[in-house]
C-alpha positions in Angstrom: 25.3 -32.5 2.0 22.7 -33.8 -0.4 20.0 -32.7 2.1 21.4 -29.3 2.0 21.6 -29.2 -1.3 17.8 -29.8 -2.0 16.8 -27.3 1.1 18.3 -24.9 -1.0 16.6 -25.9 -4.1 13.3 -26.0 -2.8 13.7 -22.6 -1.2 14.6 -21.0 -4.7 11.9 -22.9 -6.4 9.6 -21.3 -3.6 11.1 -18.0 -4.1 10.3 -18.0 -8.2 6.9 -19.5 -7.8 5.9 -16.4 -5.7 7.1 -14.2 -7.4 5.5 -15.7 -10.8 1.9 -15.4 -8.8 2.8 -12.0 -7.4 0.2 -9.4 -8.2 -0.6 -8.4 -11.9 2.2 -7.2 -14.1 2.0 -4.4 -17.0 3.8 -2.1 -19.6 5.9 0.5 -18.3 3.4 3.2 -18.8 5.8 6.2 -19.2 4.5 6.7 -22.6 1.4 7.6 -21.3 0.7 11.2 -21.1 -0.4 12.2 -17.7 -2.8 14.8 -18.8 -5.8 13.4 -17.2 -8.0 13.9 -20.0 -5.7 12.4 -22.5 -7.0 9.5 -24.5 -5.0 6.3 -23.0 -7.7 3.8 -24.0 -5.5 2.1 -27.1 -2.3 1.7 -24.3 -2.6 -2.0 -23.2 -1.4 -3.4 -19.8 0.3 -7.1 -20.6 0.6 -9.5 -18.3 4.2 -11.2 -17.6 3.7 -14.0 -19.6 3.2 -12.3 -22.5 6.4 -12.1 -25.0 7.5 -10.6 -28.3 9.3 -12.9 -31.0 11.5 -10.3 -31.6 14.6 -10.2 -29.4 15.6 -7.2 -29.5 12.2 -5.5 -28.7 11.5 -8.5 -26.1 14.8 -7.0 -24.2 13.2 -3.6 -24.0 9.9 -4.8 -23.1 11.7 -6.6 -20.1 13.0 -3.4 -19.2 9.8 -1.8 -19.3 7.8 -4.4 -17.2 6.6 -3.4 -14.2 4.2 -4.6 -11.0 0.9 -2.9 -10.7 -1.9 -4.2 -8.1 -5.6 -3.6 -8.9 -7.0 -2.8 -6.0 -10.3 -1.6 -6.9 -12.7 -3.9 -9.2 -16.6 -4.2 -9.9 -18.3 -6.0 -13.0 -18.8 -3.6 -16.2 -22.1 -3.4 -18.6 -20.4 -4.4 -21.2 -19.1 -8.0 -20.6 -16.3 -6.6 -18.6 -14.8 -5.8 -15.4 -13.7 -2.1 -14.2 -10.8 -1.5 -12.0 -8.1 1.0 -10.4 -4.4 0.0 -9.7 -2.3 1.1 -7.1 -0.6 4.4 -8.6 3.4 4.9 -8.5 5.5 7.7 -6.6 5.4 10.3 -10.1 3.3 8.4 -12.3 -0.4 8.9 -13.9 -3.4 9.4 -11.4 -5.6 8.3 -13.8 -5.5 4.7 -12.8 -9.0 3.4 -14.4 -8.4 0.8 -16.1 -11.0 -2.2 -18.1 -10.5 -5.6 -18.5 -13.0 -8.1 -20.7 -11.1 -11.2 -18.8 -9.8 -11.7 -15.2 -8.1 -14.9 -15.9 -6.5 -13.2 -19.2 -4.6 -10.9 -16.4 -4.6 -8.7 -19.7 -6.2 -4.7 -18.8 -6.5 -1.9 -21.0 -6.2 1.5 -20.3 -6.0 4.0 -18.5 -9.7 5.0 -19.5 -10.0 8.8 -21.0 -11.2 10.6 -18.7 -10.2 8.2 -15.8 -8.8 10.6 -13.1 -11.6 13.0 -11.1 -8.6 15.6 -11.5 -4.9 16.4 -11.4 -4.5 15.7 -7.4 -7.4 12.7 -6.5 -7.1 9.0 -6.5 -9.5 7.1 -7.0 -10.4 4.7 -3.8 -13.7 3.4 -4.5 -16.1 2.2 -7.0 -19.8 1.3 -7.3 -22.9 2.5 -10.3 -25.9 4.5 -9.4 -29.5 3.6 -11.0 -28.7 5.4 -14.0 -25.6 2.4 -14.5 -23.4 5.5 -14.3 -20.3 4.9 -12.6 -19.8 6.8 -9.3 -16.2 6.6 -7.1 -14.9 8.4 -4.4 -11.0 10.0 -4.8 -8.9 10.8 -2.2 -6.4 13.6 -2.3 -3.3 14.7 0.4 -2.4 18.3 0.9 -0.6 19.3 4.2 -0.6 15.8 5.0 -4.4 15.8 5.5 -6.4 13.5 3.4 -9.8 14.1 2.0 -12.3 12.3 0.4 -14.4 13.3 -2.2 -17.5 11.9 -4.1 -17.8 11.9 -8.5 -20.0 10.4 -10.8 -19.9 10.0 -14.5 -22.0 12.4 -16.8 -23.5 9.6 -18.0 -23.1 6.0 -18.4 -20.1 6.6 -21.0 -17.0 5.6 -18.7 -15.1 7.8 -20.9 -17.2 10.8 -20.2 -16.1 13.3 -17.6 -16.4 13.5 -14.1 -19.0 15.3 -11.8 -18.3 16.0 -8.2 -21.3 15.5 -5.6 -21.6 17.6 -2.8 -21.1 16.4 0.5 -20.8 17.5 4.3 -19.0 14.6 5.3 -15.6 12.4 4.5 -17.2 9.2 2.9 -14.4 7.4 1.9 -16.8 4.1 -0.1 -20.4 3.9 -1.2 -23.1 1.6 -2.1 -27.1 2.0 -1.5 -29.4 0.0 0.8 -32.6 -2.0 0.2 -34.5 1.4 0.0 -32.1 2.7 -2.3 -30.9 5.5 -0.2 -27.0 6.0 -0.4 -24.8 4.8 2.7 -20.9 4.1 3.2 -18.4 4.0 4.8 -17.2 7.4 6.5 -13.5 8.3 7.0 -13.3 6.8 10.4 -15.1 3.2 8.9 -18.5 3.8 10.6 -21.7 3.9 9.0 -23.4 6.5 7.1 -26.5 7.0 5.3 -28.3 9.6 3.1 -31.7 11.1 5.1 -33.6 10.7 1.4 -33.0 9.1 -2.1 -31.8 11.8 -3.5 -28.1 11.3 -2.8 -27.0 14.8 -4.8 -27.9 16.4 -1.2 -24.9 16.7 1.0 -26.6 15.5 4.4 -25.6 12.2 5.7 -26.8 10.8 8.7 -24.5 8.6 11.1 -22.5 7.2 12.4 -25.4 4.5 12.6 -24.9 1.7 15.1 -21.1 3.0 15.9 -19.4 -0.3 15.7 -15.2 -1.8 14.5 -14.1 0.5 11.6 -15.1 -0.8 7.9 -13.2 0.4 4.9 -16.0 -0.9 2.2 -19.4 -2.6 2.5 -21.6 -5.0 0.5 -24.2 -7.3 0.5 -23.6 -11.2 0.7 -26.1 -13.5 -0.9 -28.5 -13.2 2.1 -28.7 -9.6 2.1 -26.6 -9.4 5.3 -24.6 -6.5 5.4 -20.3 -7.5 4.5 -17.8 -5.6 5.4 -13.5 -5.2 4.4 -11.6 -4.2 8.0 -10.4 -0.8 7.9 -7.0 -1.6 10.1 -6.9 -5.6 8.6 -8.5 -6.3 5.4 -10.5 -9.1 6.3 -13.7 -9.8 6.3 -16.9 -9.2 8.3 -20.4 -9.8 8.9 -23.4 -8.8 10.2 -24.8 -10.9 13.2 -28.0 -9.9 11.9 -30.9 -9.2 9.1 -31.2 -5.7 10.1 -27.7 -3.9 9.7 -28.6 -0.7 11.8 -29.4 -3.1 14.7 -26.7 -5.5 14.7 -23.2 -5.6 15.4 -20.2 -6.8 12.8 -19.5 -10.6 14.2 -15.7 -10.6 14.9 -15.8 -14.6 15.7 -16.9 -15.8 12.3 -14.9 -13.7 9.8 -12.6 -14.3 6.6 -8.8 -14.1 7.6 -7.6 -13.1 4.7 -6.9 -10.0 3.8 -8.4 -8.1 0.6 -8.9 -4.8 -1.0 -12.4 -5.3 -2.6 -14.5 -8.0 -3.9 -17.9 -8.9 -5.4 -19.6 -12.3 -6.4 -19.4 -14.2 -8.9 -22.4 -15.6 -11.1 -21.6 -18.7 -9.3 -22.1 -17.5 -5.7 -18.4 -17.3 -5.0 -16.3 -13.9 -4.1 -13.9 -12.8 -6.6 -11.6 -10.4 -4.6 -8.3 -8.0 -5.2 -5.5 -8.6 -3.0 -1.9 -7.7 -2.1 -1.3 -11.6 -3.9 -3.5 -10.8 -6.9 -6.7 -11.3 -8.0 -8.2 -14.2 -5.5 -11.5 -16.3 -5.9 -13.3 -18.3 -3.0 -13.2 -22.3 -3.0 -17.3 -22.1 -1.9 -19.8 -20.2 -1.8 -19.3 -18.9 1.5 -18.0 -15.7 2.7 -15.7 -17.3 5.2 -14.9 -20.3 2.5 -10.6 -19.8 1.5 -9.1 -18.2 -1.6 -7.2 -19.6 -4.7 -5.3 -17.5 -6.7 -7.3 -17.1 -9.8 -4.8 -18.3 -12.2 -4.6 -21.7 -9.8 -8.6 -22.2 -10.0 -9.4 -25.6 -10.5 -10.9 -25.9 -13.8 -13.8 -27.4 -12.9 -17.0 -26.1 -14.0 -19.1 -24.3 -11.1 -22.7 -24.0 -11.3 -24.3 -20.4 -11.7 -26.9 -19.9 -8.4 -26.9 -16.0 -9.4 -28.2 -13.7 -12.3 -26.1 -10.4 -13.3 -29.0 -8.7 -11.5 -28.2 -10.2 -8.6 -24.3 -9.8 -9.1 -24.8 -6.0 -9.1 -27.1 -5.8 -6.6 -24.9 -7.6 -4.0 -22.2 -5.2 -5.0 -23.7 -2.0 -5.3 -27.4 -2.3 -3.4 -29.3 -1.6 -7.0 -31.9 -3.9 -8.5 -32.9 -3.7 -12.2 -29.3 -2.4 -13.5 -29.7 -5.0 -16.2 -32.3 -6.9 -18.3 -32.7 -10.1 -17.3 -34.8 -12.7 -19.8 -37.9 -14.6 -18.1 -35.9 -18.5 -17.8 -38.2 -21.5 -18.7 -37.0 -24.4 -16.5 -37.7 -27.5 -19.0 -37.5 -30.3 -16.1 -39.7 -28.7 -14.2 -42.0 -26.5 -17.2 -42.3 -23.6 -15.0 -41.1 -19.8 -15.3 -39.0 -18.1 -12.5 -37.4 -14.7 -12.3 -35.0 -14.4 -9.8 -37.5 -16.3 -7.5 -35.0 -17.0 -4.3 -33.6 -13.0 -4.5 -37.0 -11.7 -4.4 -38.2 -13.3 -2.0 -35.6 -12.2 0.7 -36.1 -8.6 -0.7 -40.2 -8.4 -0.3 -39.2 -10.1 3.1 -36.9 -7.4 4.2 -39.4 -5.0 2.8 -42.2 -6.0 4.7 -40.4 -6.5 8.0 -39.1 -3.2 8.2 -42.9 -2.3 8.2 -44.2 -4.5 11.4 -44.3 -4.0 14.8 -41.1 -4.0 16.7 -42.0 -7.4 18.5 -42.5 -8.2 15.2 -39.5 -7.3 13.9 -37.8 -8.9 16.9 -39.0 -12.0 16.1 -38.5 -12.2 12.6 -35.0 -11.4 13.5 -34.1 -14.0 15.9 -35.5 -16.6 13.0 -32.9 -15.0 10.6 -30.4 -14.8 13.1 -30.9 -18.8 13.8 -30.5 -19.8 10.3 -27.0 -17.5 10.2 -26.0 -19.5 13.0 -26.5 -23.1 10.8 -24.7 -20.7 8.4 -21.7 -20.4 10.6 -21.8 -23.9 11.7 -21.6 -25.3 7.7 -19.1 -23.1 7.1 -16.9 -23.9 10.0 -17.2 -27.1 9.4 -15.8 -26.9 5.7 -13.0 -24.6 7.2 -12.4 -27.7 9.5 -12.4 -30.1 6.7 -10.2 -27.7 4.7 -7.3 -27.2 7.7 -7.9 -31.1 8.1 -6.9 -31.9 4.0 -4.1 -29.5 4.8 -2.9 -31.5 7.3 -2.7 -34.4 5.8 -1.6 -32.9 2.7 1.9 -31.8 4.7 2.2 -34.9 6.8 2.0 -37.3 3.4 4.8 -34.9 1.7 6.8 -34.4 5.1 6.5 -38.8 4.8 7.1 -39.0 1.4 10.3 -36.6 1.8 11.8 -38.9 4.7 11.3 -42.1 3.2 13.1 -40.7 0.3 15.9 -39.2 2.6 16.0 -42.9 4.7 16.5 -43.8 0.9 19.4 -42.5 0.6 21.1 -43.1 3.5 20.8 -46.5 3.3 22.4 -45.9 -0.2 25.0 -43.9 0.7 26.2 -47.1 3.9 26.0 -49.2 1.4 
């Protein structure tokens, strides 16, 4: 009886911790006018947590509270992070939404001028070299979506909307190493503007037809990431060159997530169906906490806002970055380690092919010391899990063998 009793106990308690770390919770927003244009930027989304001392108005606010999931998410200029949510079945469209902390699960909005227009959603995110903002919106009619691609007016996130031409159904952007515009098309393969001007409609592609992506990014090496279109998880390159090489489906991140970029200490932060997730290491196949059960420990930065953005959306130079004296060593470095791999990548794509070749199987051997480190910390990880169950399933039968000897006594 007593074992039942504390099966059932443990099930509940299981059942009210996930739903405590379920995805982000805010205001009922029905206040909100859905005029897209309206200005929404004073309406706050609250987290759960957060409570009134008044009862009465702490009833309401109960009523009120609702589940939203950010979805989309990229850092902001502004010592802040940008975002969409998930919209509802007859609410507001315009789902951009700002946030100056991701562990204060507290976001503000929806941003005037948030929504392209009356019908679109917004799908994806990224900045041009101009630091305006730039997303693509999908709308349904007939049951056929279609993708469209906006950017800002300027770099005001409040200012209006722009749509840019285009002759094909890109449904996420960001721009390579030679700052021409590629993406992700509406059947996940990959396509590229023929110059840098990406106000032209023309796209080339599909380039190097390959498993369907939804997004793309860069990881720390410069080799090309990519979110699964059909399962969220993610992928990488085999090799330097991205038009060359093929998405390696044996080394990839299982979990599933919406979008993602790195932090300033190397690691993912990503938006998920769970929340808002960061990586243990700095690996792209390394697991996920929930951000709100990040160990507190302090993580060393390895990256530069420069280099965040430029990950994230293919751009260099979107911010300033200060010339850092290194006082134990007296010497000045900017951004030595992430220029390096660009001149690299510049030069290479101007060599021979056999030169290219073997430049490439050099890059593609250190990948593979890559993928050994980092299966060998997935190892470790599943290994501490292990343990981790076997000492609790041990510590829970000694305490049952307890008991029983209790009870025939």
């Amino acid at each position: 009886m007593m074992y039942k009793l504390v099966l059932l106990v443990s099930i509940l308690l299981l059942i009210l911790i996930v739903y405590k770390k379920n995805p982000e919770h805010f205001d009922n927003i029905n206040n909100i006018n859905n005029n897209n244009n309206t200005n929404n930027t004073n309406n706050t989304y609250n987290s759960a947590n957060n409570s009134s001392n008044n009862a009465g108005k702490e009833e309401t606010e109960k009523k009120n509270k609702i589940k939203r999931v950010v979805c989309n998410i990229i850092p902001g200029f502004q010592k802040n992070y940008v975002g969409t949510f998930f919209p509802e079945k007859g609410g507001t469209n315009n789902t951009l939404i700002t946030t100056r902390s991701l562990e204060s699960n507290r976001w503000m909005g929806p941003v005037k001028n948030g929504a392209v227009d009356s019908n679109s959603v917004i799908v994806d995110l990224t900045y041009d070299s101009d630091r305006r903002l730039m997303c693509v919106a999908i709308s349904l009619k007939d049951n056929n979506s279609k993708f469209k691609i906006f950017r800002k007016e300027s770099s005001d996130i409040t200012s209006k909307w722009e749509e840019i031409p285009s002759d094909n159904q890109i449904r996420s952007l960001m721009f390579d190493t030679d700052n021409k515009l590629m993406g992700c098309g509406n059947d996940g393969q990959i396509y590229k503007k023929y110059t840098e001007d990406y106000t032209k409609p023309e796209w080339d592609g599909p380039i190097n037809f390959d498993i369907p992506m939804k997004k793309i990014f860069f990881d720390k090496d410069l080799y090309l990431l990519g979110i699964g279109l059909e399962d969220g998880k993610l992928y990488k390159k085999r090799g330097f060159f991205w038009s060359e090489e093929n998405w390696d489906t044996n080394n990839r991140n299982d979990e599933a997530i919406y979008d993602a970029f790195h932090a300033l200490d190397g690691r993912l932060i990503a938006t998920s169906h769970r929340g808002i997730l960061k990586q243990k290491n700095a690996d792209f196949m390394s697991p996920y906490y929930l951000l709100d059960e990040y160990p507190k420990e302090k993580t060393k930065n390895i990256l530069n806002k420069n280099d965040v953005f430029m990950f994230r959306t293919g751009l260099r130079d979107l911010t300033v970055e200060k010339i850092v004296e290194d006082p134990k060593e007296k010497e000045v470095s900017l951004e030595a380690p992430l220029q390096r791999i660009l001149e690299f990548k510049k030069n290479a794509k101007n060599v021979c092919k056999n030169k290219r070749n073997f430049m490439s199987k050099k890059i593609s051997d250190n990948y593979s010391n890559i993928l050994l480190v980092n299966k060998q910390a997935k190892t470790i990880d599943n290994l501490e899990n292990l343990i981790s169950q076997y000492e609790n399933s041990m510590n829970y039968r000694v305490g049952v063998d307890a008991e029983g000897e209790q009870s025939g006594n």
